[in-house]
C-alpha positions in Angstrom: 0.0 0.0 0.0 1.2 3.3 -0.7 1.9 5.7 2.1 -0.6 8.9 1.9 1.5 12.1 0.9 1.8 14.3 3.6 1.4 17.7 2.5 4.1 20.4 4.2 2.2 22.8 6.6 2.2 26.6 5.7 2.9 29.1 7.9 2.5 33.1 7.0 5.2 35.5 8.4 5.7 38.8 8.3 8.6 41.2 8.1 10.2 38.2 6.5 12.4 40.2 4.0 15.3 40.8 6.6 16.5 40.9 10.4 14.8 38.5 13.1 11.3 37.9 10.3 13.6 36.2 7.8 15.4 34.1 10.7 12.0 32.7 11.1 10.9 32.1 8.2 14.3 30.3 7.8 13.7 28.5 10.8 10.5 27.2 9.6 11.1 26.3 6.4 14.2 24.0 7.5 11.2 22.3 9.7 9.7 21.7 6.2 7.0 24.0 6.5 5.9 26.5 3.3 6.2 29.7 4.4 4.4 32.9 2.7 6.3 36.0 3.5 4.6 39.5 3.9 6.9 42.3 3.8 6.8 45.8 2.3 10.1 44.2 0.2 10.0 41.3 -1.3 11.6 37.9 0.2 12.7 34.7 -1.3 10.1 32.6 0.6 7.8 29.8 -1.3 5.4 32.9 -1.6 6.3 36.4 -1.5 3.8 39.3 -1.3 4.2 43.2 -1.1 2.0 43.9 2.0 1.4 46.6 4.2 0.5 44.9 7.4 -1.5 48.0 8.4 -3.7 47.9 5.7 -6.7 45.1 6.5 -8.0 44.6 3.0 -4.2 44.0 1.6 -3.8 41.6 4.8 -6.8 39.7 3.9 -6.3 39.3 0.1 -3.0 38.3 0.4 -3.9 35.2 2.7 -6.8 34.5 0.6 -4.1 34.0 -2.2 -1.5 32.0 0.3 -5.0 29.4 0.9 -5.3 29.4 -3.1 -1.4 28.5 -3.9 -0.1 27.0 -0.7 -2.7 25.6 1.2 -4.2 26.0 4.5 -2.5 28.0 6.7 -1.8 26.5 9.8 0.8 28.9 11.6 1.2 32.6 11.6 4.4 34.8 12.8 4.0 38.3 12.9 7.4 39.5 12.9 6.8 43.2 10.8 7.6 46.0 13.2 8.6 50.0 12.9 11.4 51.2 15.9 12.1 55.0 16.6 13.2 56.4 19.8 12.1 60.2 20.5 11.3 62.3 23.8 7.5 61.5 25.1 6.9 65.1 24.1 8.4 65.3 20.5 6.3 62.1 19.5 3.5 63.5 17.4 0.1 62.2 17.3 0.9 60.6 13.4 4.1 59.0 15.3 1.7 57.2 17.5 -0.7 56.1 15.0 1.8 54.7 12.5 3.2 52.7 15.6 0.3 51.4 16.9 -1.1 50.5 13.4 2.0 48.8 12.4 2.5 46.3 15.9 -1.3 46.1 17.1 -3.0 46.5 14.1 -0.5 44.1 12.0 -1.3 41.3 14.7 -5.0 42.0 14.7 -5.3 42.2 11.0 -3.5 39.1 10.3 -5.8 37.6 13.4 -8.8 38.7 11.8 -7.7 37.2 8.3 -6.5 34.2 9.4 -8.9 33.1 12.5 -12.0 31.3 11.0 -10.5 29.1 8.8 -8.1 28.1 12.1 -11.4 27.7 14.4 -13.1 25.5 11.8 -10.4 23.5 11.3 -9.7 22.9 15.1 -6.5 24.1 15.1 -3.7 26.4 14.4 -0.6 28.5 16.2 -0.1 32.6 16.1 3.0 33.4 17.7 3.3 37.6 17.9 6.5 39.2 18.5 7.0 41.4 21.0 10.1 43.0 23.0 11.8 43.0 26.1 10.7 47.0 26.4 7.1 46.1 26.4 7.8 44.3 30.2 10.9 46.9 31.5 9.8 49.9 29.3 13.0 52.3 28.2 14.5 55.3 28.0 12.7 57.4 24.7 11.0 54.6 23.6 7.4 55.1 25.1 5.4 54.7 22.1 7.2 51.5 20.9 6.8 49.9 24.3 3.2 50.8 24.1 2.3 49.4 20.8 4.6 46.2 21.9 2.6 46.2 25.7 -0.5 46.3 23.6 0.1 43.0 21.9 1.2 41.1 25.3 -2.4 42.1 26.2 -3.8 41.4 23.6 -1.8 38.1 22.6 -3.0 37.3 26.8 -6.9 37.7 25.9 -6.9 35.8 22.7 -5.3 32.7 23.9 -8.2 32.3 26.7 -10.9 33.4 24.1 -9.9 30.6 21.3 -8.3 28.1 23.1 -11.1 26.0 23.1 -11.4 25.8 18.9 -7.9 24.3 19.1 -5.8 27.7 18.3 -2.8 28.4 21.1 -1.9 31.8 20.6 1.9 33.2 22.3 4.3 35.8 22.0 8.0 36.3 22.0 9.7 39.0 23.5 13.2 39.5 22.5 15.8 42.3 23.6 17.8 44.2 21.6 19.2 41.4 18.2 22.3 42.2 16.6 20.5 42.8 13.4 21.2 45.6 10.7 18.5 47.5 12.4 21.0 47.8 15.3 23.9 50.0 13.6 27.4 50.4 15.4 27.3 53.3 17.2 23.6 52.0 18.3 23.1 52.5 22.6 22.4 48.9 22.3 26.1 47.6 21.3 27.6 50.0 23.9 29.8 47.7 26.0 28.6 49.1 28.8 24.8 48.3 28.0 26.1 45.0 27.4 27.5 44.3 30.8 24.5 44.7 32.3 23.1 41.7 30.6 23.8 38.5 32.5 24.9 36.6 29.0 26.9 40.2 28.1 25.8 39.6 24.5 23.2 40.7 22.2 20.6 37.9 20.9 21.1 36.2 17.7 18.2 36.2 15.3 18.5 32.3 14.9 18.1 32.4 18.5 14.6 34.2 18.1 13.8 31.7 15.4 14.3 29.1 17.3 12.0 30.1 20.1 9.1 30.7 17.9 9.8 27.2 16.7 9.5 25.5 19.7 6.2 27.6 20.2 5.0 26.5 16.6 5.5 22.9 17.0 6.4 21.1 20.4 5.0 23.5 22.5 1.7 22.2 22.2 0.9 22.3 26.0 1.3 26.4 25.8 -0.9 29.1 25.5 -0.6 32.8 26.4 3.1 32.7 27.4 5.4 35.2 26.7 8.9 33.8 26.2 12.0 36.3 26.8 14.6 35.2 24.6 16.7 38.3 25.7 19.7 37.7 26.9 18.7 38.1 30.0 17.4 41.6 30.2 14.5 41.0 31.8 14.4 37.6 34.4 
């Protein structure tokens, strides 16, 4: 008798043209899932698509298409993000929006897209990404800690509210990656902001990856967690 084919899982990730998105999406595919990558530039994933995370219609479409050319989608990763540090008082009311749009309304849009098909199918993992600030908060960086806080709430509430249809819902929070975002003369790679972390390193983006993966696929037993894969930053 010949073995059924097992089709490869599909996961959707976002921000997956560079930095700790890409990591993932690497990490995933090496499990052997497809992976569609959303990104305002394009990526070298199974499926790429030119999305604006923000935008709900462009969010929806393009997962309509992933279900049409990949299959089901059974994991999503929302890794897209926007970072600018500024004095509370010199953030303008447009600074705040476009934050808060990009982090909580990424996650929610992709959520909203993404959520029925997961319930009637009994199952499915959304793993948000967060940050270290949105738990220890930071120095000019109020409005980024508030969009990021936002989703730990929010990531919190929707893992009680679905977890009976068979959806686990987590987050990760990482501290600052030694990514391109991070440049050289960056606060973050200052030695002495490094020996106040207990590893005195910055996180590698495989190291992110691999903590969504572990989320994704053998942490079936979790559910609202936040996972700190920070270097210690915050215990």
């Amino acid at each position: 008798m010949i073995p059924e084919t097992v089709q490869p899982r599909v996961a959707v990730v976002t921000g997956a043209a560079g930095g700790i998105g890409a990591s993932i999406a690497a990490e995933l595919t090496d499990r052997g899932w497809h992976v569609a990558g959303f990104d305002l530039q394009p990526s070298t994933w199974d499926l790429s698509r030119i999305v604006d995370v923000s935008d709900p219609v462009a969010v929806t479409e393009a997962v309509a298409e992933v279900e049409v050319k990949l299959g089901p989608v059974e994991a999503i990763v929302t890794a897209a993000g926007h970072y600018a540090m500024d004095d509370v008082l010199d953030i303008t009311p447009e600074q705040w929006h476009i934050m808060l749009r990009v982090h909580v309304g990424g996650l929610v849009n992709l959520v909203r897209a993404v959520l029925p098909a997961m319930t009637a199918r009994g199952h499915g993992s959304i793993v948000a990404v967060t940050s270290e600030l949105a738990i220890g908060g930071g120095d000019r960086d109020a409005h980024y800690a508030a969009a990021k806080g936002a989703i730990i709430g929010l990531v919190r509430s929707l893992a009680i509210e679905v977890a009976q249809a068979g959806v686990r819902v987590n987050a990760v929070a990482p501290g600052p990656t030694d990514t391109p975002l991070i440049g050289p003369d960056s606060p973050w790679r200052d030695p002495a902001y490094l020996a106040t972390l207990p590893l005195r390193r910055l996180v590698e983006p495989h190291e992110v990856a691999l903590t969504v993966g572990h989320l994704v696929e053998e942490a079936t037993f979790m559910t609202g967690e936040i996972l700190s894969p920070n270097a210690g930053a915050v215990i």
